[in-house]
N, C-alpha and C positions, 0 to 999 in steps of 0.2 A: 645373292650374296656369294663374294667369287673366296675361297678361300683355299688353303693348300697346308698340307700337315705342321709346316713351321707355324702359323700365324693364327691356326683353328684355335677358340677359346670354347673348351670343353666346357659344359657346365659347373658347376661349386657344389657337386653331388658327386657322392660316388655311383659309379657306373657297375649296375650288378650283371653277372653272366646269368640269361635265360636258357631254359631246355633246349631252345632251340637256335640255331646259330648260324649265322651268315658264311657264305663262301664267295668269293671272287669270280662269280658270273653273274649273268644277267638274273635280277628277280625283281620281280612287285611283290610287297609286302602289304596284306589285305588285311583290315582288319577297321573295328570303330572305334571312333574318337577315343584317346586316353588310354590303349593298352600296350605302350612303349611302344610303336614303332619306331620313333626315332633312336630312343636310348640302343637299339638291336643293331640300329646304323652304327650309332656313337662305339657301341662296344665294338664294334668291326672294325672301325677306325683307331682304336687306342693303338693298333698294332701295322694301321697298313702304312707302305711305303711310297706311294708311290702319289702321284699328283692329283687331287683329286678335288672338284666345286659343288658345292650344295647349293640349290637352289630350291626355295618353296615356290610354288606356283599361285599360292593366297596372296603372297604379296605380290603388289599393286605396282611394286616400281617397273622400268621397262628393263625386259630382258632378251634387249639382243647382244648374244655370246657367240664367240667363235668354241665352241665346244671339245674342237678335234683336237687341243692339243695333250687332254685332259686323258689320265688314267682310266678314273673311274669318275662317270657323272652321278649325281643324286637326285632325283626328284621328286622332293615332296608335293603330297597333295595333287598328284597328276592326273589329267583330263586329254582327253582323247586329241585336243587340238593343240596338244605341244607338240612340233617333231620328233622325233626321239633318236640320239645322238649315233651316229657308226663307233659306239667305243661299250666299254661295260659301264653297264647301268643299273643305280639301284631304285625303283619306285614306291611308293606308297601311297595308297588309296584308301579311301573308306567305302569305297563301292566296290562289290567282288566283280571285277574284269576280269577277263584272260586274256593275255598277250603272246603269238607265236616268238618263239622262241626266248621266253621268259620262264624261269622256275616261279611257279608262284607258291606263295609264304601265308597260311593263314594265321593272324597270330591273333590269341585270345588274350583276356587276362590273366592274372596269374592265379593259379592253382595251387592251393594252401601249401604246397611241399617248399613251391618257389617262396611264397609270402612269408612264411617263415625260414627262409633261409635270407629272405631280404631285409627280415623286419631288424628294427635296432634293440629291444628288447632282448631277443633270443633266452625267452620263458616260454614253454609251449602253450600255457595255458591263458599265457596273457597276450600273444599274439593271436589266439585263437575270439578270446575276446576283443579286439579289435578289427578282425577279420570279418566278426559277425557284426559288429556297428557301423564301419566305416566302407566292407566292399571289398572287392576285389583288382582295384585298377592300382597298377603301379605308384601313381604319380602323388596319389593319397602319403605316401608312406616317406613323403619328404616336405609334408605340410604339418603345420602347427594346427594341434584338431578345432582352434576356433574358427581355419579359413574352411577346412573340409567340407562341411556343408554347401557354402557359397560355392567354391568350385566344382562341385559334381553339379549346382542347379545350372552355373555357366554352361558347361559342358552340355549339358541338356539343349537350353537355346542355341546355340554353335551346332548344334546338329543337322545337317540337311534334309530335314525330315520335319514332317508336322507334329509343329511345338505342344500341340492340345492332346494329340492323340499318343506320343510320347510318355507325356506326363500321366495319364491316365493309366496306359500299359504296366508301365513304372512304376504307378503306386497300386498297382494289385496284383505284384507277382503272388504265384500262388495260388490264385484264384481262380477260380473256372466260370467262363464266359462264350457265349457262341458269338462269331463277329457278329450278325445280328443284334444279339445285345446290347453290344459296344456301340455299333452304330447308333441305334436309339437312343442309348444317353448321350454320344454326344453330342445328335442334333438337335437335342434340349439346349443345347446354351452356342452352338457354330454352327454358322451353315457350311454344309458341305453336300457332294454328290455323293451318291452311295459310292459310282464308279470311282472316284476320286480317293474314298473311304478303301476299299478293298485294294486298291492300286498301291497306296502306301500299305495298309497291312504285308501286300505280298516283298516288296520292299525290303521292310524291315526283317522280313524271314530272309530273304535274299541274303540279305550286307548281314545277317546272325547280329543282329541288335535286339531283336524278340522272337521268341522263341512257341509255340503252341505248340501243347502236346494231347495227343488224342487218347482218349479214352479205348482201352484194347477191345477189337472187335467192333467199333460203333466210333466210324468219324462223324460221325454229326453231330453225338454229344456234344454237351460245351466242351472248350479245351483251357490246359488250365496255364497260366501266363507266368512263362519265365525271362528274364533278362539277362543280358552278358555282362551286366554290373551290378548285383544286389545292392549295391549300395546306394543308388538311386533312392529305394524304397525311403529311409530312413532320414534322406534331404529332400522329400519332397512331401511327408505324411509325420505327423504326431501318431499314426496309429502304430503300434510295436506288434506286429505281425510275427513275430520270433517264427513260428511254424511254417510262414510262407517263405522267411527267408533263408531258414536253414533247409528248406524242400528245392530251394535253387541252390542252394550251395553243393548238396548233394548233386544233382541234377548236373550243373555244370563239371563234374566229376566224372561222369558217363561217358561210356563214348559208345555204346550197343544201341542197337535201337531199342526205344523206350516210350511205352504207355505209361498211364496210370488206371489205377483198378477202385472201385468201389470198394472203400475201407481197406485201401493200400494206396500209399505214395507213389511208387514206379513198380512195373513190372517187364522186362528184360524177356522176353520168351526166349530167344535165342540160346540164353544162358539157362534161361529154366529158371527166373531168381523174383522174386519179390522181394523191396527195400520201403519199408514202414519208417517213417520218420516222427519222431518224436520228442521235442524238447526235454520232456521229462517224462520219466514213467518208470514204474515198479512193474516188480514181476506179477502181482496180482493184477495187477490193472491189465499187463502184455496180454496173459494167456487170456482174458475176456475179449479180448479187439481181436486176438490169432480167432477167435472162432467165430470173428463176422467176416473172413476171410471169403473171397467166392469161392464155392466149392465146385465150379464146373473148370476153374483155370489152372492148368497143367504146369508144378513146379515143385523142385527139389530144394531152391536156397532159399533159406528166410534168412534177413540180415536188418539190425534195428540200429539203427542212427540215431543217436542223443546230443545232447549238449553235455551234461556231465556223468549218466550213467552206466557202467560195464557190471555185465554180469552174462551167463552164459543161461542156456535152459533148454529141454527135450521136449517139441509140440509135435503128436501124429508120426514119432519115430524120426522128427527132421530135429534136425541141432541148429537153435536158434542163436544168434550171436548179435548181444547189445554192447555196442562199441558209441562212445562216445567220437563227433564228427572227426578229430585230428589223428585217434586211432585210426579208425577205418579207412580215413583218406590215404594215409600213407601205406596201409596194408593194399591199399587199391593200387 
């Protein structure tokens, strides 16, 4: 698709500004399926001047272009066996690549602060309820929620990745599994090689599509399964896992390195911090679960994640602080 600032037809959405923001060099922009790369293009373009062709590399038609006349080139969905033009160029991929002399862009989805700054509601409490149904990917939040469903499962198959072992990740974020186990179940119903089995797992950590996180002090425990889209979970399962998904939503929140602990959600050593997550819960109920707490694991913050609870409280001389998830997110 040859196009130029006069003739481009933006989309029939408005185009939101992300944290993070394009500049006029060279970059790939890395990230999976469905967390705006494009729109980060689009936003770059509402303003630029100068001549510029997009082309996807998905599509099929033939693209032989004389490129050098062109400002700025785009190439979406880029693979190693396109040339790559003598002018500035912008790329996107769903594989983490590195290219010399490219800034590279990792872009996730969106982080409750962006979600509600993009949501059309603008109720915190009702964007926050939607956040927890529907997920984290941009593209959610300009669909009528009868399609939503259906397009996160599309999105699912359109992935370059194994559709079976996806699906399964997907529907048990939260959960804690050793890849051995995963593999077991699912050579109950697919053939596959174990080699073949671990090659995609390593994959999907790669390209940050799933995520496994280790149990502190002891990686061979099982590890417990997070996604870069919680919203997965709830288009692909009848089962309402609230606590699995608000432990990724959390999670995707972080950016320290991060265990989980036996009768704790995340533990942060770096920061010194444990983060217990809990749908709901009273302060009686807190201080019972604070004291199945490990008591060999070295930390000064306790900080308690809800859905709709705030209250404060003093365990062991530390000041506890229960914040429901859109508090603490933004206090984050």
């Amino acid at each position: 698709m040859n196009q130029n600032i006069e003739d481009f037809k933006f989309p029939k959405v408005k185009i939101y500004e992300r944290k993070i923001k394009l500049k006029y060099e060279n970059t790939i922009i890395i990230g999976p399926k469905g967390v705006g790369k494009t729109f980060l293009i689009l936003d770059f373009l509402k303003d630029f001047k100068g001549k510029f062709i997009y082309i996807d590399l998905n599509d099929p038609r033939e693209k032989r272009l004389d490129l050098s006349s062109y400002d700025l080139v785009i190439l979406e969905n880029y693979n190693r066996f396109f040339p790559l033009p003598n002018t500035t160029t912008f790329l996107t991929s769903t594989t983490d690549i590195s290219i010399r002399g490219f800034k590279k862009i990792e872009l996730t989805n969106l982080d409750f602060e962006e979600y509600f700054s993009f949501d059309r509601h603008q109720n915190i409490t009702h964007s926050f309820s939607y956040f927890l149904t529907d997920g984290n990917s941009p593209e959610l939040l300009f669909l009528d929620d009868f399609f939503k469903a259906k397009k996160l499962q599309d999105n699912i198959r359109l992935m370059p990745y194994d559709y079976d072992i996806l699906k399964f990740l997907f529907s048990h974020i939260g959960e804690k599994f050793s890849l051995y186990q995963i593999y077991q179940i699912l050579k109950r119903n697919k053939k596959i090689s174990k080699d073949k089995f671990y090659n995609e797992i390593e994959t999907l950590q790669k390209d940050k599509v799933i995520f496994l996180v280790d149990k502190f002090a002891s990686s061979k425990a099982p590890k417990k399964v997070f996604s870069y889209n919680f919203g997965y979970k709830n288009a692909l399962t009848y089962d309402k896992n609230v606590l699995g998904i608000l432990e990724n939503m959390v999670f995707l929140e972080l950016d320290d390195e991060v265990y989980y602990l036996d009768n704790a959600s995340f533990y942060l050593p770096e920061l010194g911090k444990i983060i217990l997550v809990y749908p709901f819960i009273t302060e009686i109920q807190l201080i019972e679960r604070l004291k199945k707490l490990p008591k060999k694991i070295d930390f000064d913050i306790i900080e308690v994640v809800t859905i709709s609870n705030e209250f404060d409280l003093e365990y062991k001389n530390k000041k506890v602080e229960v914040k429901p998830f859109w508090v603490w997110s933004f206090v984050e």
